[in-house]
TIMAR-192046 format. One line per field, with one value per atom (N, C-alpha, C): residue number from 1; x, y, z; atom name. Coordinates in pm, 1 decimal, m for minus. Layout:
// TIMAR-192046
n: (NUM|...)
X: (X|...)
Y: (Y|...)
Z: (Z|...)
atom: (CA|...)
***
This chain:
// TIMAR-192046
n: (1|1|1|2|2|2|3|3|3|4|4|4|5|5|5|6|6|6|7|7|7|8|8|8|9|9|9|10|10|10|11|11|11|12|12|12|13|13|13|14|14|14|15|15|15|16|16|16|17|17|17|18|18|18|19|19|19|20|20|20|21|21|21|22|22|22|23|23|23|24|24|24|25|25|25|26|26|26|27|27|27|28|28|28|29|29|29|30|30|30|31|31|31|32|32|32|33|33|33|34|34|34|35|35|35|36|36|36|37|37|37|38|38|38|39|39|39|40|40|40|41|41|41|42|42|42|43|43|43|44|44|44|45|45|45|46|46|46|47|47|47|48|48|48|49|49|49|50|50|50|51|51|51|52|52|52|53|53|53|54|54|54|55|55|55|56|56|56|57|57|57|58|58|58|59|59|59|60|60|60|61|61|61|62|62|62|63|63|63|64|64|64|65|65|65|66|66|66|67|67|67|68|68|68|69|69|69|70|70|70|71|71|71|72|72|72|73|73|73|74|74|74|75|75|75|76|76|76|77|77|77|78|78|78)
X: (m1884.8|m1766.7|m1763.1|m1710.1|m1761.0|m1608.6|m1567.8|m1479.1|m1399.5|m1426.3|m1258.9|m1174.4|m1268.3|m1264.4|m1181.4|m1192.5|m1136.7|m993.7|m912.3|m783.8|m721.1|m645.5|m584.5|m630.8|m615.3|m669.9|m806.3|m895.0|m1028.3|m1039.7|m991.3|m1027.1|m947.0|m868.5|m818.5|m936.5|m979.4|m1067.8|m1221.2|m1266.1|m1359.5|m1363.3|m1248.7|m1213.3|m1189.0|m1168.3|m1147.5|m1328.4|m1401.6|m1542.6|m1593.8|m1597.7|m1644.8|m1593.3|m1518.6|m1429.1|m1508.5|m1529.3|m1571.6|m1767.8|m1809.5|m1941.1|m1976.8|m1882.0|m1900.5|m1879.1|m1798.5|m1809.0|m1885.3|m1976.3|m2068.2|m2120.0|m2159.3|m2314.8|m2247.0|m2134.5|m2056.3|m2074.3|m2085.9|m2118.6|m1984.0|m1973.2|m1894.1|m1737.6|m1739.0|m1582.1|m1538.2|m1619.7|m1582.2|m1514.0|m1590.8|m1600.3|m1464.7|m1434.0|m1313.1|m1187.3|m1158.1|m1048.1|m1066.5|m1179.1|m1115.7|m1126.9|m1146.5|m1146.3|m976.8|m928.7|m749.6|m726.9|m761.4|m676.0|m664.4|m773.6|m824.3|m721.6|m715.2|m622.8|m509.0|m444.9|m288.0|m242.4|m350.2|m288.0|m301.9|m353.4|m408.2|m357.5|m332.3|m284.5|m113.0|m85.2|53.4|107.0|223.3|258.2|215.7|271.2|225.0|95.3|47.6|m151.8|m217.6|m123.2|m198.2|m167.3|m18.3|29.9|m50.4|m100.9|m146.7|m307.1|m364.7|m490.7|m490.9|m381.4|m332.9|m323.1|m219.4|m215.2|m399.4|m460.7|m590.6|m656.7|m638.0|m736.2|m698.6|m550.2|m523.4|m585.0|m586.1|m606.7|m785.6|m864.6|m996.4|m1060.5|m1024.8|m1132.8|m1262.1|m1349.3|m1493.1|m1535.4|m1445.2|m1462.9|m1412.0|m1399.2|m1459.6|m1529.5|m1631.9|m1706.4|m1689.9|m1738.3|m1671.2|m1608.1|m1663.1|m1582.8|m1415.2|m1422.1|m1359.1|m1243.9|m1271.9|m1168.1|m1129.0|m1215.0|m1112.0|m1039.1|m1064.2|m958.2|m842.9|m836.3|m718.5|m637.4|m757.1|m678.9|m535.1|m624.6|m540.1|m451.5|m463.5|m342.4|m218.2|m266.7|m143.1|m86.6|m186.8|m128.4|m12.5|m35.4|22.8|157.0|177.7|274.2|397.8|316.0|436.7|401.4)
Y: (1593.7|1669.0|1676.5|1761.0|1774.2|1765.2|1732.6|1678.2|1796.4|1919.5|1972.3|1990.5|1931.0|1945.6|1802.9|1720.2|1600.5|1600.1|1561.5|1511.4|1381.5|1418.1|1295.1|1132.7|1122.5|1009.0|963.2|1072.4|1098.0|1046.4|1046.5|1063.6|890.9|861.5|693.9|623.2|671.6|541.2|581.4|687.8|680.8|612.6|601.1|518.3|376.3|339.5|212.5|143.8|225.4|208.6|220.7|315.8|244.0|150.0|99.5|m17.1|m125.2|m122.9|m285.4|m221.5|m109.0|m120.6|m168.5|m163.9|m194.2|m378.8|m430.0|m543.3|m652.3|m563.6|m643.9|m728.4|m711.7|m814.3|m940.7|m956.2|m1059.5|m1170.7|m1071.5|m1173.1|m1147.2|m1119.5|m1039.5|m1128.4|m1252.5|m1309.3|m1277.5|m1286.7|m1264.7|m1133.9|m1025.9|m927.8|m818.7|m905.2|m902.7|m915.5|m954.6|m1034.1|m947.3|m947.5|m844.4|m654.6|m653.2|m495.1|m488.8|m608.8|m631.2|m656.0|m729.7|m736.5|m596.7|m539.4|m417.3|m303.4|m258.7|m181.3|m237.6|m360.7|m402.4|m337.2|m394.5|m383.6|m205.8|m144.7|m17.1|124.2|89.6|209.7|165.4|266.3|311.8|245.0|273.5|174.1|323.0|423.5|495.9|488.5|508.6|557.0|399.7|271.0|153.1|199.5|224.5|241.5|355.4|452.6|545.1|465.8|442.0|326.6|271.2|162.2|103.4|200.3|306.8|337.3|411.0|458.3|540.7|388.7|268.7|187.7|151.1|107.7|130.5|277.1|387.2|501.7|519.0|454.4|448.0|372.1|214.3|125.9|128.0|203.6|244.0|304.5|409.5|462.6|397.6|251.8|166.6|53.6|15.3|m86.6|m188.9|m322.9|m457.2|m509.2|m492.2|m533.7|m432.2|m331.4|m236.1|m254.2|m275.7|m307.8|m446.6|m569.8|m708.2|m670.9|m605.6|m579.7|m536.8|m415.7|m369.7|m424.3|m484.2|m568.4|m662.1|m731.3|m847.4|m780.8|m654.4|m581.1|m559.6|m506.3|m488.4|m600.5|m736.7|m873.5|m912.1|m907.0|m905.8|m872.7|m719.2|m626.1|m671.9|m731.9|m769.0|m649.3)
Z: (1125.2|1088.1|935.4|879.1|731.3|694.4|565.8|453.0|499.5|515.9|493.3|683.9|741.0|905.7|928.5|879.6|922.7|879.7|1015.9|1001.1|906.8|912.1|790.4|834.7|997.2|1070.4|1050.0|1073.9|1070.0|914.0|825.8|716.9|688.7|705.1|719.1|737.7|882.9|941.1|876.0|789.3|730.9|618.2|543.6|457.8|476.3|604.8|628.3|641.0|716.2|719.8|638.6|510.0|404.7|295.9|290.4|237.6|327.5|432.1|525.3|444.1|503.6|423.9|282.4|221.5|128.1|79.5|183.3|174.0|243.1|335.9|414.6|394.5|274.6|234.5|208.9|170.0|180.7|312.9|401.7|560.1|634.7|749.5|836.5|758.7|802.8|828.7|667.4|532.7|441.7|410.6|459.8|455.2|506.8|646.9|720.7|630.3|590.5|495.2|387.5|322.6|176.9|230.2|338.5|352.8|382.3|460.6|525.1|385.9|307.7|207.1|80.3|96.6|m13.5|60.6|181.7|275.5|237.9|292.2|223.6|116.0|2.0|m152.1|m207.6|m160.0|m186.6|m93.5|m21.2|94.5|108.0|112.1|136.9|276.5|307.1|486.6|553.0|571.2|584.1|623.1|558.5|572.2|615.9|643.2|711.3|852.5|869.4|1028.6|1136.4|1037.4|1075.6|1166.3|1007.0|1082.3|1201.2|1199.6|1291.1|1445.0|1408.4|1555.6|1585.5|1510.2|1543.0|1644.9|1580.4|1625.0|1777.2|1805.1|1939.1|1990.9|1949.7|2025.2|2101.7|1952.0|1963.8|1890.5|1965.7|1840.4|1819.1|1910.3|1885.8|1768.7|1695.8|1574.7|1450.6|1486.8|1333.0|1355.1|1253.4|1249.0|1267.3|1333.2|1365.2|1241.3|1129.7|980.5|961.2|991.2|946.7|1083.1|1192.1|1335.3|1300.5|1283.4|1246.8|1112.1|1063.8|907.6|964.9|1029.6|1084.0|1187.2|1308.4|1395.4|1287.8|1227.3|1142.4|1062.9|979.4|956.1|1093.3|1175.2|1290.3|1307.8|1373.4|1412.1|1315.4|1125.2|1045.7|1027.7|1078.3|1090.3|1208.0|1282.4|1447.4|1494.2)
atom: (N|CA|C|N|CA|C|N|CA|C|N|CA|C|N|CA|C|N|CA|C|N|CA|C|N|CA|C|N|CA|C|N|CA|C|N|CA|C|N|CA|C|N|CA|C|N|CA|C|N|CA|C|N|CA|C|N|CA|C|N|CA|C|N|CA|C|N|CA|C|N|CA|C|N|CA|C|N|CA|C|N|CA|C|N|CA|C|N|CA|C|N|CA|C|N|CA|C|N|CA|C|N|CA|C|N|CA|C|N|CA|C|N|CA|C|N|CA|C|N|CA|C|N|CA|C|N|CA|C|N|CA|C|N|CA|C|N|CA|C|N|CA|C|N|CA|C|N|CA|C|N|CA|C|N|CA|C|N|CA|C|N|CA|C|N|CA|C|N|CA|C|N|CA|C|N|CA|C|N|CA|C|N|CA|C|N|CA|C|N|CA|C|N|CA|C|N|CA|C|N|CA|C|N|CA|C|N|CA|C|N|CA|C|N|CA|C|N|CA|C|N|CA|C|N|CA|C|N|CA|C|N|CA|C|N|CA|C|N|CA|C|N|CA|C|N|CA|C|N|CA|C|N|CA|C|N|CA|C|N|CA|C|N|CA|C|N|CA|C|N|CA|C)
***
């Protein structure tokens, strides 16, 4: 899907996947934690909740780094 085709959602959880790619090399559990924490401090409530609900809708379309980030954002949230 190309940059001007993607929905605002579509475009969250690509951002959430590369935020966890980028912290990989760190080693998954590290990695986990600063992508939740880089999302917290940086994204709007808005544009986390949004995340949030995409990942209930379809957690297949983010990476195991990029789904425990958000899981632990929601758990976070109540």
């Amino acid at each position: 899907m190309s940059d001007t085709m993607m929905s605002t959602t579509d475009r969250l959880v690509y951002m959430a996947n590369q935020i966890a790619r980028n912290f990989a090399i760190e080693g998954e559990e590290v990695a986990v934690e600063a992508t939740r924490r880089h999302i917290r401090r940086y994204w709007d409530p808005l544009m986390r909740q949004r995340v949030i609900v995409s990942l209930a809708a379809d957690p297949g379309q983010f990476s195991d780094i990029a789904r425990g980030a958000v899981e632990a954002l929601r758990d976070a949230a109540g």
